[in-house]
C-alpha positions as CSV (number, residue, x, y, z in Angstrom):
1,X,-123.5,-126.2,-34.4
2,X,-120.5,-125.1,-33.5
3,X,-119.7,-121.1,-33.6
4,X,-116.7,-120.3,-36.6
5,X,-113.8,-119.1,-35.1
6,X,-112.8,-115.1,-35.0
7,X,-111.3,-113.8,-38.2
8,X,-108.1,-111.9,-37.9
9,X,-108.8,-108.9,-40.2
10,X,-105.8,-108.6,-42.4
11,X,-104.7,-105.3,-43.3
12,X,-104.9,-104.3,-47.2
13,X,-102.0,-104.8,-49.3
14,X,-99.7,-101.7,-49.7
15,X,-97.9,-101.0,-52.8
16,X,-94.1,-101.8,-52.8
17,X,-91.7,-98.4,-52.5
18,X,-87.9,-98.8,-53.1
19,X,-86.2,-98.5,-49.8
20,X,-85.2,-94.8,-49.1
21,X,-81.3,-94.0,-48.2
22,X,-80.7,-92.7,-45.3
23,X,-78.4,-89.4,-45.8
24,X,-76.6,-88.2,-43.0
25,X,-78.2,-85.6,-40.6
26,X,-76.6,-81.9,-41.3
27,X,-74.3,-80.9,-38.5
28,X,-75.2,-77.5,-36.9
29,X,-72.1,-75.7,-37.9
30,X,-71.6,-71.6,-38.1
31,X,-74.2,-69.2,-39.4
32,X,-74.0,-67.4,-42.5
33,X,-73.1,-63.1,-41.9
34,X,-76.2,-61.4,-42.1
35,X,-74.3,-58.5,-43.0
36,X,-73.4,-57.5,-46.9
37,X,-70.0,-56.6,-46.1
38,X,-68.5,-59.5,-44.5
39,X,-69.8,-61.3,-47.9
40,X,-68.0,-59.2,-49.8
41,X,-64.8,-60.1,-47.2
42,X,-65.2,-63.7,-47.8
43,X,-65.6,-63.2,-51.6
44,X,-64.4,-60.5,-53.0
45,X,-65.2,-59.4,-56.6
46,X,-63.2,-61.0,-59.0
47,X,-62.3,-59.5,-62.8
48,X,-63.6,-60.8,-65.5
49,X,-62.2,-63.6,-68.0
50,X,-60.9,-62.0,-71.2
51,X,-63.1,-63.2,-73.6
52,X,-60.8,-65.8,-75.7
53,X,-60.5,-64.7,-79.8
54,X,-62.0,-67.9,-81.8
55,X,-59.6,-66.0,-84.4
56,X,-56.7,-65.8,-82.4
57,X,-53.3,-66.3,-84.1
58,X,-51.2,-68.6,-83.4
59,X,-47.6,-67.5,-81.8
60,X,-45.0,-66.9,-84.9
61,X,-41.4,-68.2,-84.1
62,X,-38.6,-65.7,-83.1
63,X,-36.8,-64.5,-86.2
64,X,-33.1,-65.5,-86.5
65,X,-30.9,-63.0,-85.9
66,X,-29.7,-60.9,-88.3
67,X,-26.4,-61.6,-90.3
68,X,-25.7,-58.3,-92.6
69,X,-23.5,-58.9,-94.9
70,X,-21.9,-61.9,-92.9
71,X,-17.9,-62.3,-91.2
72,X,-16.6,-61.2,-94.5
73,X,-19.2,-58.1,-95.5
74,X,-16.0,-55.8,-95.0
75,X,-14.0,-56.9,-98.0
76,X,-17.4,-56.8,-99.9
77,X,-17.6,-53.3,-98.9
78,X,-14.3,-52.4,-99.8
79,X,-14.1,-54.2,-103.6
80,X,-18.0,-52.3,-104.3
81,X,-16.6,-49.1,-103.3
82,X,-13.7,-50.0,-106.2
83,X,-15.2,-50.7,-108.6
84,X,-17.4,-47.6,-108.3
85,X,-14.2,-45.8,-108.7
86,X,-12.8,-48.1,-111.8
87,X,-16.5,-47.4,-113.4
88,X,-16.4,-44.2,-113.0
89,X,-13.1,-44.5,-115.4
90,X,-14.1,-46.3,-117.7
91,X,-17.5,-44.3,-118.5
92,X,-15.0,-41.0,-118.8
93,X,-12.9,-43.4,-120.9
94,X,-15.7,-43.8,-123.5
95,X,-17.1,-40.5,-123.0
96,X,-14.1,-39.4,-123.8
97,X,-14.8,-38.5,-127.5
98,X,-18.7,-37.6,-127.2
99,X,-17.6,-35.0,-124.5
100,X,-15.7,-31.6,-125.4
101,X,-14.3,-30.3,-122.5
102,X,-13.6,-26.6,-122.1
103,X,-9.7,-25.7,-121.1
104,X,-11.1,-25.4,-117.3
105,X,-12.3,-28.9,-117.1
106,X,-9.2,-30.0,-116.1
107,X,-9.4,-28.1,-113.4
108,X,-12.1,-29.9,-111.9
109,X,-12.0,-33.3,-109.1
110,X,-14.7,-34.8,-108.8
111,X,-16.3,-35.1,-105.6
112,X,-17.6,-38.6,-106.2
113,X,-14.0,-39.7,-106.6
114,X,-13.0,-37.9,-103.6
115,X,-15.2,-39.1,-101.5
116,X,-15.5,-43.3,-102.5
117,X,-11.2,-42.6,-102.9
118,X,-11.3,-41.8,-99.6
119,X,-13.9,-44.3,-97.6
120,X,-13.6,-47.5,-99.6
121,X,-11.8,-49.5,-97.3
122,X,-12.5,-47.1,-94.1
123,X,-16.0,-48.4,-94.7
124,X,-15.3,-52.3,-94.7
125,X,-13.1,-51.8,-91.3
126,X,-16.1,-50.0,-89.9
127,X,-18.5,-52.9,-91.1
128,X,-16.0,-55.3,-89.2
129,X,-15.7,-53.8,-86.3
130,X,-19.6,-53.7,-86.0
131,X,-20.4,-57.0,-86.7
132,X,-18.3,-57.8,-83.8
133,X,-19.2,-55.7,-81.3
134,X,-21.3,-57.8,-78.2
135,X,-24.4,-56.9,-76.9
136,X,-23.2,-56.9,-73.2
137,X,-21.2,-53.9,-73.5
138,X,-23.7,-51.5,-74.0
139,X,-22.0,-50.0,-77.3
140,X,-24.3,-49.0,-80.3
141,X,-23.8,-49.6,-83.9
142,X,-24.9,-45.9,-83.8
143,X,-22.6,-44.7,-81.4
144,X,-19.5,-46.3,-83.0
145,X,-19.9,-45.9,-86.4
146,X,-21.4,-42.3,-86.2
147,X,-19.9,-41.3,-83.5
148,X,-16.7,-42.8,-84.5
149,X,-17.0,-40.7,-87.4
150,X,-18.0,-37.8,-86.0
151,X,-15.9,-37.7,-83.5
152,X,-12.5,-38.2,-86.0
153,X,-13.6,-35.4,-87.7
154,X,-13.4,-33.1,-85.0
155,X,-10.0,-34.7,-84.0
156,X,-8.7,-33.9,-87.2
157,X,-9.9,-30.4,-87.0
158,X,-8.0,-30.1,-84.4
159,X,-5.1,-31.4,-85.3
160,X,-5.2,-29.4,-88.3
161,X,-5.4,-26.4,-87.1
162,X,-2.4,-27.0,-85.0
163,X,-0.4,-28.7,-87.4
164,X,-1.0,-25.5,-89.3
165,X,0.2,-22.9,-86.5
166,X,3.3,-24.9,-85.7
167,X,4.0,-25.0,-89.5
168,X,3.7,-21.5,-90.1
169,X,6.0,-20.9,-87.3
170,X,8.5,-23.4,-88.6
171,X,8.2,-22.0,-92.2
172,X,7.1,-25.1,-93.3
173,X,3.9,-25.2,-96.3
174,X,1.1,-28.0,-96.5
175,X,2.6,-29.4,-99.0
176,X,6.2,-29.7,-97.8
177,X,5.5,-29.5,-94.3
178,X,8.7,-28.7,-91.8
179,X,10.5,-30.8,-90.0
180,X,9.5,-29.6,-86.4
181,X,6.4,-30.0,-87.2
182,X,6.7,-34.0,-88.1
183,X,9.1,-34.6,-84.7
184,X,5.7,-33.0,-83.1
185,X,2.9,-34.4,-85.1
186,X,2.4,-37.6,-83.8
187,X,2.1,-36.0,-80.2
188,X,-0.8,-33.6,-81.8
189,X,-2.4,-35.8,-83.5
190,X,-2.3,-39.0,-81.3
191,X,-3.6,-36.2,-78.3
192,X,-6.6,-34.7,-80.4
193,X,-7.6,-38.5,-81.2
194,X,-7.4,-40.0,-77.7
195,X,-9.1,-36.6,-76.3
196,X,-12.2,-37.7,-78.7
197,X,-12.0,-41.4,-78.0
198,X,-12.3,-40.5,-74.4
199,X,-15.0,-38.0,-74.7
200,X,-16.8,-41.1,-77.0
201,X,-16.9,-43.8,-74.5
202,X,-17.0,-41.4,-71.1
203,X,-21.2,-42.7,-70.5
204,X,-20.5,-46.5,-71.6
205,X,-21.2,-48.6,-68.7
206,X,-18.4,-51.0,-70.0
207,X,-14.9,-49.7,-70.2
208,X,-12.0,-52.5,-70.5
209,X,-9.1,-52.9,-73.1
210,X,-11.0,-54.4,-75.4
211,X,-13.9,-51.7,-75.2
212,X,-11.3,-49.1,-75.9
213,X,-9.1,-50.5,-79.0
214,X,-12.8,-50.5,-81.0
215,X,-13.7,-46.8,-79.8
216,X,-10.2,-45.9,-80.2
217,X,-10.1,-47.7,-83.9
218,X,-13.6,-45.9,-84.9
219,X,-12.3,-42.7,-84.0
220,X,-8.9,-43.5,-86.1
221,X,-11.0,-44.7,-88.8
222,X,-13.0,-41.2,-89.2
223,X,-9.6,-39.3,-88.4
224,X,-8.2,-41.2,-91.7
225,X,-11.2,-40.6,-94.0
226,X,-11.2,-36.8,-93.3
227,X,-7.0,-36.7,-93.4
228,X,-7.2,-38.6,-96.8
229,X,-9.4,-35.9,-98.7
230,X,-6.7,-33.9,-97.4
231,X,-4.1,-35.5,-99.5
232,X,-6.3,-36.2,-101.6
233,X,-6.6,-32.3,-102.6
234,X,-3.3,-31.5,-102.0
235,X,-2.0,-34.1,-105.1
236,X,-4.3,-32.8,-107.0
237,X,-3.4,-29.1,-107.1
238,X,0.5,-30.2,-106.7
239,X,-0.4,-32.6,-109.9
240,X,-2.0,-30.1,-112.2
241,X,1.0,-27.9,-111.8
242,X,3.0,-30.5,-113.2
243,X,0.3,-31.5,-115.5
244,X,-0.2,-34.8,-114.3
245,X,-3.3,-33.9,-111.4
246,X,-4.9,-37.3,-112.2
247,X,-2.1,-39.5,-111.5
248,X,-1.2,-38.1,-108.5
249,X,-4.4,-38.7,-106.7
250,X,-4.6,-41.9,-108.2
251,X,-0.9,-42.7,-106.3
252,X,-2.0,-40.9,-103.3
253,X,-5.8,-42.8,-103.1
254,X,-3.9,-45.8,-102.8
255,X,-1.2,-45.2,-100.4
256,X,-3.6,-43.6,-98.2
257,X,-6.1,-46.4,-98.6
258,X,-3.1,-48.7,-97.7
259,X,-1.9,-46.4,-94.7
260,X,-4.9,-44.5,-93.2
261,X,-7.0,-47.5,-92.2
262,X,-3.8,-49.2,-90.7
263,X,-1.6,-46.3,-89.1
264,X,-4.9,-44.3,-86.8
265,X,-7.3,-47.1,-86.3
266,X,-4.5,-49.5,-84.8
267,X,-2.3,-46.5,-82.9
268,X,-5.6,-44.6,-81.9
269,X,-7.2,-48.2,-80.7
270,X,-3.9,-49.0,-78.7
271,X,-3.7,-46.0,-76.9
272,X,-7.6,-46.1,-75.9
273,X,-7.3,-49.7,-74.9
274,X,-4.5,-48.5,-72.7
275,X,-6.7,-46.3,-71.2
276,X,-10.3,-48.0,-70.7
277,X,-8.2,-50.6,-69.4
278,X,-7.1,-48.7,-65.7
279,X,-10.7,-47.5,-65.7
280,X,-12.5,-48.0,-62.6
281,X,-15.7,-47.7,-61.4
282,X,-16.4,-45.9,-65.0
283,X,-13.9,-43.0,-64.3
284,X,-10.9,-42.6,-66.3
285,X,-7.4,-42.3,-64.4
286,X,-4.0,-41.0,-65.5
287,X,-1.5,-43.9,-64.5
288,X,1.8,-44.6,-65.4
289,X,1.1,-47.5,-68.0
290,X,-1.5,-45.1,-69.8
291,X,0.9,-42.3,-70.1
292,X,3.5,-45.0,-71.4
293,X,1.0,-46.2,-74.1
294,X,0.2,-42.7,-75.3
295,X,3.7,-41.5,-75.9
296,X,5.5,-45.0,-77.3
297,X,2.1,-44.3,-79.8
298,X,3.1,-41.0,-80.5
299,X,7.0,-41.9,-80.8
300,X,6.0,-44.3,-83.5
301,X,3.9,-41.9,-85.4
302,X,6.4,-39.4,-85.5
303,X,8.9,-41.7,-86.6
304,X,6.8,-43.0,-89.9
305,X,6.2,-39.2,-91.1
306,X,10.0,-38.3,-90.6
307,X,11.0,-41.8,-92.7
308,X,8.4,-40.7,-94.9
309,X,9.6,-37.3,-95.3
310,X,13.0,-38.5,-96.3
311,X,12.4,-41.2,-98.5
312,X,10.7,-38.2,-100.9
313,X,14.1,-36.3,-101.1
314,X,15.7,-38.9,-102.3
315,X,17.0,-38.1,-106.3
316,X,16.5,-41.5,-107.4
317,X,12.6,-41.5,-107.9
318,X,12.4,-45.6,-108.5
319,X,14.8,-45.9,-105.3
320,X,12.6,-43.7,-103.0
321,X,9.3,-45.2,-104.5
322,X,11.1,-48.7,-104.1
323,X,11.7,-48.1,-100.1
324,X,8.2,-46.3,-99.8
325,X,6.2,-49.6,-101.3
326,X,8.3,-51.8,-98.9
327,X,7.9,-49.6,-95.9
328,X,4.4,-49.6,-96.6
329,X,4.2,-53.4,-97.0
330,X,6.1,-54.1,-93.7
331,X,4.0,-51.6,-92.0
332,X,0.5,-52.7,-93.1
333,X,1.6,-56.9,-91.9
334,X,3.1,-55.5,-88.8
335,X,-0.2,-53.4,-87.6
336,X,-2.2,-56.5,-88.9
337,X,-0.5,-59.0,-86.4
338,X,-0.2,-56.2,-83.8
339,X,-3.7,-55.7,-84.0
340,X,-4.6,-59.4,-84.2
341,X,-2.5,-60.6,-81.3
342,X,-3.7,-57.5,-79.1
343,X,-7.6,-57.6,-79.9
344,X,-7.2,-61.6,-79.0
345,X,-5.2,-61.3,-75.9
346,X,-8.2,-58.4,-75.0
347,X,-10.8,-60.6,-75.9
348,X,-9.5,-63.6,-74.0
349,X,-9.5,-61.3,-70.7
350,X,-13.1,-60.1,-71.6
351,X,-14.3,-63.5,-72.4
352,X,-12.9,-64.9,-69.2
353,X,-14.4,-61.6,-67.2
354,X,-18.2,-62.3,-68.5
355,X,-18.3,-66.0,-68.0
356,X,-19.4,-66.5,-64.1
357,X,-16.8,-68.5,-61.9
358,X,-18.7,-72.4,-61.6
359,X,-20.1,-72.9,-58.0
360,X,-18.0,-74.4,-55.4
361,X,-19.2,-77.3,-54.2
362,X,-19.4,-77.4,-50.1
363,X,-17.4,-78.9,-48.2
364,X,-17.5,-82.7,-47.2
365,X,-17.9,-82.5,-43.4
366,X,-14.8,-83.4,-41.6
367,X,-14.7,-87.1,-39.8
368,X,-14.7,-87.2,-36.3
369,X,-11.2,-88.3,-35.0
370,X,-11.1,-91.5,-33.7
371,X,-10.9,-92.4,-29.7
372,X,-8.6,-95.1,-30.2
C-alpha cells in the first residue's frame, strides 16, 4: 500500500475588500508659526458682513427734474398778476353802492394795487431769467432773484438820494424834475446799478458776458419795481389834485410796466456783461471797452428822460401822448432784439467755452525716405 501523497494546506478563504486608492504622500513643506501674532499677520481680522434686510426696498428711480411753470411760466406770471389788479376793479365796481365812503376815502391807494401795479411783469422776467440760468455757473435762484432784488433796491436808494440833491440844487421838484438833473441821471443811475451788480456777482466762480447781462438784468429788474412805486405815488398825489388820482396811476402802471422791465434790465445787463466779460482770474478790471459800455449806457439813458421830458410840454395833449405811445413802442422792440441778439451771441461764446475741445488724434508716424 502505497503512502498518499503530502497535502498542500491551503490557506482559508479571505473576504473580498475593494481595492484602496493610493493618495499621494504629503510633501514636507513649511511649518505652521507657533506664535499668535504671526497668525494674526497672515490673517488679519476681518469686519463683519452687514447683515442683509429680507425687507429691504427696492431702489426708486431718480425723479425727473423739475419744470416750474415751464419756458413760458413768465407770461403766466405776468397775465395772474393782471388780472389780480382787474379783480380788484371790478369787486370795487360792485361794491360800489353797498360801500359809503367818507370824503377822505379818496384819499387813499391801495397798497395791493401798488404793489401787483408795480411787479406784474417784473416778476415774469425774473421767472425767465431763472429758468434759464445753468447749473455750471454756480449762480442761485436765491442769489439772483433775492439778491437781484435786494440789491436794486439799494441802487435805487442811492440814486434817489442823489437825484434829489442835484435837483434841489437845480431847482427842479420830484414831480417836474430839472433839466440838469435828466442830462446827469443816467450817469447816476446807471453808476449806482453797476456798483450793485458788481458787488452781486464779486464771489461767483463764473464771470463771463453772459454771467453778467443776467446779474446785471436782476439788479435792473429790482431797480424798476422800487422806481415804479415811485411814479406810482407821485400820479397819484399829482392826480388827486386834478381830481382824476385813479386815472393817473392807471396811465402811469402801464407805461412803467411797458418801460421799467425793458429800459434797467437790458441797459443795467449790458453794461454788466461788459464788465464780467474782461474779468480774469475772478477779479474785475477797468479797461477801455468797459468804460465804453458804461457811458454809451448812460448816454442812452439820459437821452430817453430828456425826449421824455419834452414830449410832456408839448400843448397838444393827443400829439405828445401820440409820440410818447410810439416812442415807447419802438423802444420796447428795439431792447427786445438788442437783448435777443446780445444774450445769443453770449451764449454761443459760453456754449462753445464749456464744451471740451475733441481729442487730437496722434500722429501717423512719418515713412522712412526711401534709399533709392
Amino acid at each position: 500500500m502505497t503512502d498518499a501523497p503530502d497535502r498542500v494546506p491551503v490557506p482559508p478563504e479571505q473576504p473580498w475588500q475593494p481595492p484602496q486608492p493610493q493618495w499621494p504622500q504629503p510633501q514636507p513643506g513649511p511649518q505652521p508659526p507657533q506664535n499668535p501674532e504671526d497668525w494674526r499677520r497672515m490673517y488679519p481680522p476681518q469686519p463683519p458682513a452687514p447683515a442683509a434686510s429680507p425687507l429691504a426696498a427696492a431702489p426708486k428711480p431718480p425723479k425727473p427734474p423739475r419744470k416750474w411753470l415751464g419756458a413760458w411760466g413768465g407770461l403766466w406770471i405776468a397775465l395772474g398778476a393782471i388780472g389780480i389788479i382787474g379783480l380788484e376793479f371790478l369787486v370795487a365796481w360792485l361794491l360800489r353802492d353797498v360801500q359809503r365812503p367818507s370824503p377822505r376815502d379818496d384819499d387813499v391807494l391801495d397798497p395791493i394795487l401798488l404793489l401787483v401795479g408795480s411787479g406784474c411783469v417784473i416778476a415774469g422776467f425774473l421767472y425767465t431769467m431763472a429758468y434759464r440760468v445753468p447749473a455750471r455757473w454756480g449762480l442761485s435762484i436765491g442769489r439772483l432773484v433775492g439778491g437781484g432784488l435786494l440789491a436794486g433796491f439799494l441802487a435805487a436808494v442811492a440814486a434817489g438820494l442823489a437825484n434829489g440833491t442835484i435837483d434841489a440844487f437845480s431847482g427842479g421838484t420830484p414831480a417836474s424834475p430839472s433839466t440838469l438833473t435828466l442830462v446827469l441821471v443816467g450817469a447816476v443811475e446807471e453808476s449806482c446799478k453797476l456798483a450793485a451788480a458788481l458787488v452781486l456777482g464779486r464771489s461767483l466762480p463764473v464771470k463771463n458776458g453772459r454771467v453778467g447781462l443776467f446779474v446785471g438784468a436782476a439788479v435792473g429788474i429790482g431797480f424798476a419795481a422800487v422806481e415804479n412805486l415811485g411814479y406810482l405815488e407821485t400820479a397819484w398825489s399829482v392826480g388827486l389834485a386834478h381830481g382824476s388820482g385813479l386815472v393817473g396811476v392807471l396811465g402811469t402802471s402801464i407805461t412803467r410796466q411797458l418801460l421799467g422791465p425793458f429800459l434797467h434790465p437790458v441797459l443795467t445787463g449790458m453794461s454788466t456783461a461788459a464788465a464780467f466779460a474782461v474779468a480774469r482770474n475772478g477779479r474785475y478790471r477797468l479797461t477801455l471797452g468797459a468804460v465804453g459800455a458804461w457811458l454809451a449806457v448812460a448816454v442812452a439813458h439820459s437821452l430817453f428822460d430828456l425826449g421824455a421830458s419834452a414830449v410832456d410840454s408839448f400843448d397838444d395833449q393827443y400829439l405828445g401822448g401820440g409820440i410818447t405811445l410810439l416812442t415807447i413802442a419802438a423802444y420796447v422792440i428795439a431792447s427786445f432784439l438788442a437783448w435777443l441778439l446780445i444774450s445769443r451771441a453770449l451764449k454761443r461764446r459760453d456754449l462753445a467755452r464749456a464744451t471740451p475741445a475733441p481729442p487730437t488724434p496722434p500722429a501717423a508716424p512719418a515713412e522712412p525716405a526711401s534709399t533709392e
